[in-house]
N, C-alpha and C positions, 0 to 999 in steps of 0.2 A: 800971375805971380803974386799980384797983393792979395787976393784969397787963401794963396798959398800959406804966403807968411802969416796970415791971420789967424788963421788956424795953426797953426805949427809954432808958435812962437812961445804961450807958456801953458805948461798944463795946470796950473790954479786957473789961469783966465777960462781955458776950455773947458774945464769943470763947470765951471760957472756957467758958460755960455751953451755946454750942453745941460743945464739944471732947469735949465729956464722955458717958460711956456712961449710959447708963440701969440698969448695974448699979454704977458707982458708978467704974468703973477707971479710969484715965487710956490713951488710947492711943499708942504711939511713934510720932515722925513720920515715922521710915523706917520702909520694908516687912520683914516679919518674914522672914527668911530659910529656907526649906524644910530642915528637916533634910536632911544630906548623902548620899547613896545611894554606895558603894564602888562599883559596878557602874556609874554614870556618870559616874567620872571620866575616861574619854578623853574624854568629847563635849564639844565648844564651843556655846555657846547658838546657837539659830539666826539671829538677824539682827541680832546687834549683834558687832562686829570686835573682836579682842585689841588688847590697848595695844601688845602686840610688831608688829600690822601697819601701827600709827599711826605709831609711833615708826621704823619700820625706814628704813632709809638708800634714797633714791630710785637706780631703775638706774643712769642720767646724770646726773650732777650738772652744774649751770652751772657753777660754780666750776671743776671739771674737764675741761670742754671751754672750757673761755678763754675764754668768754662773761662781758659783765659784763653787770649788770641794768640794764636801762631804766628810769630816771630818768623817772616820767611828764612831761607839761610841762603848766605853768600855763597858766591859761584868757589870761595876757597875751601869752603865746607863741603859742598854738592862735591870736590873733589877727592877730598881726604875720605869722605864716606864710602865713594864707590872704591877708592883705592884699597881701602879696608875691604871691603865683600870681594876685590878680585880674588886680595892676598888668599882672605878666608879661604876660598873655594878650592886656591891653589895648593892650600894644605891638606882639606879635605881630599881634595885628588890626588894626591899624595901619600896620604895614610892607604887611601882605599886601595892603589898601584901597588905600596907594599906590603898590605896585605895579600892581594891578590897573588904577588909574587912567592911569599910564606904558604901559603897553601897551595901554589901550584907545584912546590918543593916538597910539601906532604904528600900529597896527590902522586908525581912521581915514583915514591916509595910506597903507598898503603896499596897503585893497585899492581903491582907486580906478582908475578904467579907460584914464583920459588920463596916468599916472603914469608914469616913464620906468623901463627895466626894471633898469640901475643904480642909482635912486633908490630902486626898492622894494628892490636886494640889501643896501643899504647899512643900509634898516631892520629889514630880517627878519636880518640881522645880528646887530642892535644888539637888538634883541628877542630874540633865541636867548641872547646873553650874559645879559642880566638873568633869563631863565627857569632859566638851568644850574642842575642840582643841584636845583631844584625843580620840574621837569617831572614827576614822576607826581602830585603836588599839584596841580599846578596843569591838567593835565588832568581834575579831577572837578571843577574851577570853572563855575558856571554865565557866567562872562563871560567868562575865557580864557582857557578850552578852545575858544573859537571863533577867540580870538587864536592860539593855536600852532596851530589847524587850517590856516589862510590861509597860516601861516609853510610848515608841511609841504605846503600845495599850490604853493607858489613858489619854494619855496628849490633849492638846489641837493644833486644826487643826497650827496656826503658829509655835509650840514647835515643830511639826513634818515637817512641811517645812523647819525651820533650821537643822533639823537635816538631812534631804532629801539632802540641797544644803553641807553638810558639806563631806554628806558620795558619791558627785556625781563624785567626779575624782576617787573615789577609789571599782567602784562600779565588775568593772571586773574582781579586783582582791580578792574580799569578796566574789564573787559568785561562786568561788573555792574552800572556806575555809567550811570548816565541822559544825565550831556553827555560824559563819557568815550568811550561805545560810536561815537559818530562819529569822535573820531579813530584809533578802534584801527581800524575799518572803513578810514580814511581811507591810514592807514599801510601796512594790506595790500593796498590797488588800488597800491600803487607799491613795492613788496617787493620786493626780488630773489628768484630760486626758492629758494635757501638760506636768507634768512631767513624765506620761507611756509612752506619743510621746518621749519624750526626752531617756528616756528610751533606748525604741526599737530603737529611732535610734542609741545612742552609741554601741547599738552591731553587726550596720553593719560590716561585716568580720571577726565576732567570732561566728558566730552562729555555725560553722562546728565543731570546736576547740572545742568550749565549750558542743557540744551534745557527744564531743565522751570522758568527764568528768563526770566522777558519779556524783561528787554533783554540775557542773556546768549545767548540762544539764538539772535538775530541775528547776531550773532559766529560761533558756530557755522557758522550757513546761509552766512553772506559766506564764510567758510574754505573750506566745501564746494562753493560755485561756484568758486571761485579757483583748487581744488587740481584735480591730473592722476586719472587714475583709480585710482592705486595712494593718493593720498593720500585721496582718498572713502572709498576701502572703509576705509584705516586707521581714520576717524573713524562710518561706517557701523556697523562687528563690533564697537564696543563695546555696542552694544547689543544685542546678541544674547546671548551668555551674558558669569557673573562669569570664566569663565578669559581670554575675551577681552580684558575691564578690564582685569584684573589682570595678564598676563603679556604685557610689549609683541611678545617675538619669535613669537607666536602669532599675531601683527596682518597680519606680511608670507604673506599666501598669496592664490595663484594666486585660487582659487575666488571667482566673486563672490557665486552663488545661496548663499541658505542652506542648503539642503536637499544640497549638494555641500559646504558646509563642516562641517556637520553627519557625513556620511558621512566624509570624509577624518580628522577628528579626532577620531571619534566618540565626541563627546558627547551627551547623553541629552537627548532632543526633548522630552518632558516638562520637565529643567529649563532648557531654553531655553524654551519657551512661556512656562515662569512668571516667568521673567527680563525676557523681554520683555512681559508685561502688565505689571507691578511697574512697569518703565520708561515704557510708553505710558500707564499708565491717568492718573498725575498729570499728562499733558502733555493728555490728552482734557480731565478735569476742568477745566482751569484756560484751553480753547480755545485751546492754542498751533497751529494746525495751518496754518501759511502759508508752512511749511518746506517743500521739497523733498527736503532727510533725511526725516523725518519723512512723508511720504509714501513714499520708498522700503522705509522701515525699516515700516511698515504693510501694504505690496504682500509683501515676504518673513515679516509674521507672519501672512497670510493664507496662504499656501503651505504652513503648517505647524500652521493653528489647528484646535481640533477643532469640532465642530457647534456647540458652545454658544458656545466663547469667539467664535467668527466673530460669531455672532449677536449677542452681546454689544456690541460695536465696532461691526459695522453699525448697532445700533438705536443707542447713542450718535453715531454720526455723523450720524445721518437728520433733517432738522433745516437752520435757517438757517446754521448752522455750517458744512457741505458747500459752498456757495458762496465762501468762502473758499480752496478746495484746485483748484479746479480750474482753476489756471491753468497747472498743472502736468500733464505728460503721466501722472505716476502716480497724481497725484492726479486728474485726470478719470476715468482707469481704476476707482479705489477710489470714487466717484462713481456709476460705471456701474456696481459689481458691489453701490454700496448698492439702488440701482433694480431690479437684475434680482433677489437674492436678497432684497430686504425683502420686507414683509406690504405689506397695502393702506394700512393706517393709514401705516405709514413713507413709504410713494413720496408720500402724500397730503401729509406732513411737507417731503418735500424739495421740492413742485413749489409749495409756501406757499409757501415759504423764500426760494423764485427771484423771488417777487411781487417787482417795480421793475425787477429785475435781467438779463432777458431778452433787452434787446436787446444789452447790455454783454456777456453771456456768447455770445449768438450773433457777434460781432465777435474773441475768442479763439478761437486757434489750436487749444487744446485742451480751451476748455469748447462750442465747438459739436456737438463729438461727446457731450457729456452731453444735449443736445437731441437730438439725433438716436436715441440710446438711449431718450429715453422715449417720443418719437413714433410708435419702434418697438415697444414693451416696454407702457406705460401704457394699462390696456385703459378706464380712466376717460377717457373722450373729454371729458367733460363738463368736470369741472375741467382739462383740460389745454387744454380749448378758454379757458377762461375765465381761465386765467392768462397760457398762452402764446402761443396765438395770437392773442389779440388780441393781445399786445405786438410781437409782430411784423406784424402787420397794419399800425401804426402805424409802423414804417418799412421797409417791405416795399420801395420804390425805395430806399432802401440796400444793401436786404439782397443783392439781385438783383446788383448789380456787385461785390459785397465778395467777396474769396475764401474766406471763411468763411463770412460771414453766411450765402451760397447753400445750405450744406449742407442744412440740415434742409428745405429747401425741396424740394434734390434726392431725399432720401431719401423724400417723402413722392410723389413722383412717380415716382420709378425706384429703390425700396429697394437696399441691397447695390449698388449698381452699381460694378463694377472702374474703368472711365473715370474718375468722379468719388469717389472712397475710393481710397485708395493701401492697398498690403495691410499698414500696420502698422495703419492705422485701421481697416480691416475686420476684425484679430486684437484688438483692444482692443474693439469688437463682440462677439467670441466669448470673451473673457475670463468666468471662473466660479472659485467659492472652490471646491476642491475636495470640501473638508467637506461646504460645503453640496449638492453636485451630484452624489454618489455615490450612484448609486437602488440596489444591494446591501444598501446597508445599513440604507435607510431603507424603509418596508411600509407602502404608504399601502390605505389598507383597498377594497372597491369603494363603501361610503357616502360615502367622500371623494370617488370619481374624480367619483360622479352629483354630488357638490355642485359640484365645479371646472366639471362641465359646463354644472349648469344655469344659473351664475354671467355664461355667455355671456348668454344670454335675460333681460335687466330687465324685469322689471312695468313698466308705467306708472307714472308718479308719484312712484316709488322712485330716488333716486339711485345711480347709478352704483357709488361710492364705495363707499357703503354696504353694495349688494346683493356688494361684492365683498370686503369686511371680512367680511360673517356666512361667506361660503364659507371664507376663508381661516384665521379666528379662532375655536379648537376647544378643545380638551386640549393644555398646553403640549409636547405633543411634538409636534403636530400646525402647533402656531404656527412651529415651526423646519422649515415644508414646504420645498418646492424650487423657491422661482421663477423657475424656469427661464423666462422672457418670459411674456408674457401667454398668456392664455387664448382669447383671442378671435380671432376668422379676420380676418387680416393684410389681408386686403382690404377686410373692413368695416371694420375701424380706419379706412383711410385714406379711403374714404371719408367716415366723418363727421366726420376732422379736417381734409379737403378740401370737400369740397360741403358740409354741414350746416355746416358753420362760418364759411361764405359766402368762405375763404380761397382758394377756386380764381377767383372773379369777380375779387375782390382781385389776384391776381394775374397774372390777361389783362389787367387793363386799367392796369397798372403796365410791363407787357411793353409791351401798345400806345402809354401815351404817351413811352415811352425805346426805344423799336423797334432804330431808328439806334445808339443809344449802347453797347445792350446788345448788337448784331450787330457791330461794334469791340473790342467789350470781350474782352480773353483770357477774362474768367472768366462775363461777362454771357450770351456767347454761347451756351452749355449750359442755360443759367434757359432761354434765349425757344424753344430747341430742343425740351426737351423739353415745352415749354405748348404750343407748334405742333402738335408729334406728338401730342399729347394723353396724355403719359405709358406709362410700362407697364400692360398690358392695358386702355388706354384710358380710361382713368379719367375722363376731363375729356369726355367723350363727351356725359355730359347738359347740359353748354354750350357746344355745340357754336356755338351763335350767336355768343354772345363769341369763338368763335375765328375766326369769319369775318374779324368786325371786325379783330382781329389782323392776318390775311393782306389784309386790304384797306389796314392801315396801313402793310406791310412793303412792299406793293407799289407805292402811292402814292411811300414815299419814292427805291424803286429808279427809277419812272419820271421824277424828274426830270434835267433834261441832268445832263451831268459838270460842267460851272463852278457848279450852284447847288445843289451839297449842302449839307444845313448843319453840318458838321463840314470838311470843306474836301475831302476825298476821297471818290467816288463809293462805296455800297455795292458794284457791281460789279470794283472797283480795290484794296481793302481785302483785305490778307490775309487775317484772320478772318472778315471778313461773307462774302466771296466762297465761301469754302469751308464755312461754315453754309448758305447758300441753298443751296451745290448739292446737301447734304445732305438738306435738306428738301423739295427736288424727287426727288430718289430714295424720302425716305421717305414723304413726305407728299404724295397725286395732287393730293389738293384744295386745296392751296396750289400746284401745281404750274402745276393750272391757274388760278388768279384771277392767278399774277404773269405768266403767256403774256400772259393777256389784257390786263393793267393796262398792263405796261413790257416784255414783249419781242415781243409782235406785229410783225412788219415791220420790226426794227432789230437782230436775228441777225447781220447781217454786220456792224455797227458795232461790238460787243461780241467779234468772235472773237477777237481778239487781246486777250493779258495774263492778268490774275488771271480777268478775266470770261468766257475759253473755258472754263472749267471747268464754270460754270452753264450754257452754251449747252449742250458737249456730254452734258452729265446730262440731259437732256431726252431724247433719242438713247440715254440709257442706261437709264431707266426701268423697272423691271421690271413696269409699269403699261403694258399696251398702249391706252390713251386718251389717256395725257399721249405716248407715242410717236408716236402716230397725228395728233394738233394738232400735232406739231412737224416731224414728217415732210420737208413740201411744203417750208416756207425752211431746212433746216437740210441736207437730204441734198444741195444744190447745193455746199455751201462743204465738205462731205464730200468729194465728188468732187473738188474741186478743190485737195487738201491743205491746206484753210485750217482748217479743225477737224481735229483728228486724234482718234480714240475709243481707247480702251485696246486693247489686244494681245486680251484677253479678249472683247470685245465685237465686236470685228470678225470674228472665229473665227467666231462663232455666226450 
């Protein structure tokens, strides 16, 4: 207890008595200072500064540059200021709301269709004056940027010149904006060629930036339709190398190919290649590809890619994404070379992808040759029967008169054929990446050749697909093979995605109930020729029944009189049908003879005169001595008598 209180009783005492040493001393309350060393008085301690560097006079003084110091401001000021920039704003927003309101009141009235064309000049007028000075504003409006669009499609050629030069510094920055990009589009469909020069050229050095922009890169592609072809390529070679960005007088050259401007300038392939992956790989990621730049500028990094990077691009293309490109000649082509050089997994990828899409891409110009490619190419009969042809099964009487649709129909009948493929589509056909198609360089072992072969022959049971994935998918050198088309004999393809697939029934009897229409038709008439002939090397031969019925329908409708066709002109009288039958009488005996028998038995001299002597005298020209021999007896009287006349060649003999 007395220890207690001894300690607890004052705290001055216990200061004190914890101060104190236990030998009795007092100690100082500053630190005792080290005796002094002569030998270290140059040195300065180390981390604490001289008073001379505290004290020393700063580089710039404020004072000496005429600056005076800023008076902070009270919290009553910091108030009154922002309450002022609310107000402001509030006004601003204000103005702008009834503005917008005033012209959406114009708006209402200039685009009406019974409206007189005075009365709308008077308010696309009066609405161009209220817009002055705030037209690049008022272009990213989501309400009237639809108002000055209507103005720009009405108004007159100098109303849109002013507005052209008002909106011309701010044009890079609206071709960003989401309701802006219509009128910039809208402004270039009505451009003089000076201000589209002027144009394309302000976007030297954004064309990269701006394609890898969803709504910039719209812009871009409209430009690129619009411009001549010195102004394409200008906007084109930026993406090829940084000298081309960078140095506009490098832009004007002849060459269009890369691989020519490449050589003329010579610059190094290497840092072009990685120039342009750098440029396309963010446009791949982000699925911009519905460009037709962008498909060119892919067709020229294919001409210069090496093995890997090719490979690279095709397997990111491979996919539902590719149906997006090909409505484009280049991008069909880049389409067809993902088909020919992909693996099995990839083509398996793109012909998923096509699933809905089939009959829509067989009706374009340049996605029906992506059909055509894999009909030819895809040794997977199975899945291609199951995607594709059903889908066209189900509107196979379209497909038949369309001048598209027909294609893939004719290819599966009469491959390659020159008549029906013009030869830029048979060269789009033989299209291949370099890289990938150079056998020099690549040494496929003989374990590889027997597995590609034995890849033809499926087991039962085994999918298709599959048995052609284990052949092709090896050691990753082996993955970048050369698929150079399929593997499998081009005849049995077509049979089993003709007969096995029940698509050749389908399509006699699609012939037979449009017989007439299709024998009229410019483009129909080639579908029912070659199903008559029964295709190259006869393919259609084991339904041969179904083509009776054909020639039994063809001939029904030739035999009825002239006044009761049901199109209004006789098959015999028709340009096109006329010159199809006589065709099919030369080539075809067995149709030659059921139409003797049906409709021209005994009525030879009714039909010699007009489009219908051509059929009479093909009969007489037959290189079939049985269809000669039946026609013989009525046809060599009106011979004699100059009312048929036979070719120069045929009477010779």
């Amino acid at each position: 207890m007395a220890a207690k209180n001894q300690h607890g009783s004052d705290p001055k005492k216990r200061k004190r008595v914890s101060s104190t040493k236990g030998d009795g001393q007092t100690s100082n309350p500053k630190k005792a200072k080290l005796p002094s060393n002569p030998s270290n008085k140059g040195f300065k301690k180390p981390f604490k500064a001289s008073k001379s560097e505290h004290t020393s006079k700063p580089r710039f003084d404020k004072s000496e540059m005429g600056e005076e110091r800023k008076v902070p401001k009270s919290k009553r000021e910091v108030r009154l200021q922002a309450k002022e920039l609310t107000e402001a704003r509030k006004k601003k927003r204000k103005r702008h709301y009834n503005l917008e309101k005033e012209l959406a009141s114009l708006w209402e009235k200039m685009r009406r269709r019974n409206i007189a064309k005075a009365d709308r000049s008077k308010l696309i007028n009066e609405a161009l004056k209220k817009m002055t000075g705030k037209i690049a504003e008022i272009a990213g409006s989501h309400v009237s940027s639809r108002v000055l669009q209507a103005c720009v499609k009405y108004c007159s050629q100098d109303e849109r010149d002013t507005v052209f030069e008002e909106l011309r510094p701010h044009f890079l920055s609206l071709a960003c904006n989401t309701y802006a990009v219509h009128l910039v589009t809208k402004m270039l469909d009505n451009a003089s060629k000076e201000q589209l020069a002027g144009f394309i050229s302000s976007l030297h050095g954004h064309v990269a930036s701006l394609l890898r922009h969803m709504v910039g890169s719209v812009v871009i592609e409209h430009a690129y339709q619009l411009g001549n072809a010195t102004q394409k390529q200008a906007l084109l070679v930026e993406l090829y190398s940084t000298e081309l960005q960078l140095f506009k007088d490098l832009v004007s050259i002849k060459e269009s190919r890369l691989i020519d401007i490449i050589s003329k300038l010579r610059l190094e392939k290497a840092s072009v290649l990685r120039h342009m992956n750098s440029v396309l790989q963010p446009i791949l990621e982000k699925g911009i590809l519905d460009h037709s730049i962008i498909h060119r500028a892919l067709m020229e990094f294919f001409s210069i890619a090496d093995q890997s990077s090719a490979a690279d691009v095709i397997q990111q293309l491979s996919g539902p994404l590719l149906v997006r490109m090909i409505h484009t000649k280049d991008g069909s082509r880049i389409a067809m070379l993902c088909v020919k050089h992909g693996s099995a997994k990839e083509r398996k990828k793109i012909i998923k992808g096509m699933k809905g899409h089939v009959s829509k891409i067989a009706h374009d110009k340049f996605g029906c040759m992506l059909l055509v490619c894999i009909l030819a190419t895809v040794d997977d009969t199975k899945l291609t029967t199951k995607v594709i042809i059903r889908e066209l099964q189900a509107v196979l009487e379209e497909l038949v008169l369309d001048k598209n649709g027909r294609r893939p129909l004719l290819q599966l009948l009469h491959p390659n054929c020159p008549r029906y493929f013009s030869p830029d589509d048979l060269v789009s056909l033989n299209y291949s990446v370099p890289s990938l198609c150079t056998k020099d360089d690549l040494k496929i072992d003989t374990d590889l050749g027997k597995q590609i072969k034995s890849s033809e022959v499926v087991e039962g049971g085994e999918d298709e697909s599959d048995a052609e994935e284990k052949t092709t998918t090896g050691s990753p050198d082996e993955s970048l093979h050369l698929n150079e088309g399929g593997k499998k004999d081009p005849l049995l393809r077509r049979q089993e995605l003709l007969l096995n697939s029940g698509l050749a029934e389908s399509l006699i009897e699609a012939c037979r109930v449009k017989a007439g229409e299709l024998l009229r038709s410019n483009h129909g008439k080639e579908v029912i020729y070659e199903v008559a002939t029964g295709g190259e090397g006869d393919i259609l031969h084991p339904v041969l029944d179904k083509l009776l019925a054909l020639y039994e329908a063809v001939a029904s409708i030739v035999a009825q009189p002239k006044s009761e066709g049901p199109e209004g002109d006789h098959l015999f009288e028709n340009f096109h049908s006329s010159r199809t039958i006589r065709k099919l009488v030369l080539d075809c005996p067995t149709f030659a003879s059921t139409l003797w028998e049906k409709a021209l038995k005994g009525k030879c001299a009714m039909w010699a005169l007009g489009h219908s002597c051509k059929v009479v005298s093909a009969f007489m020209e037959s290189p079939d001595s049985r269809v000669h021999k039946l026609a013989k007896e009525e046809i060599q009287p009106l011979i004699d008598s100059g009312v048929v006349k036979l070719p120069v060649t045929r009477q010779l003999e």
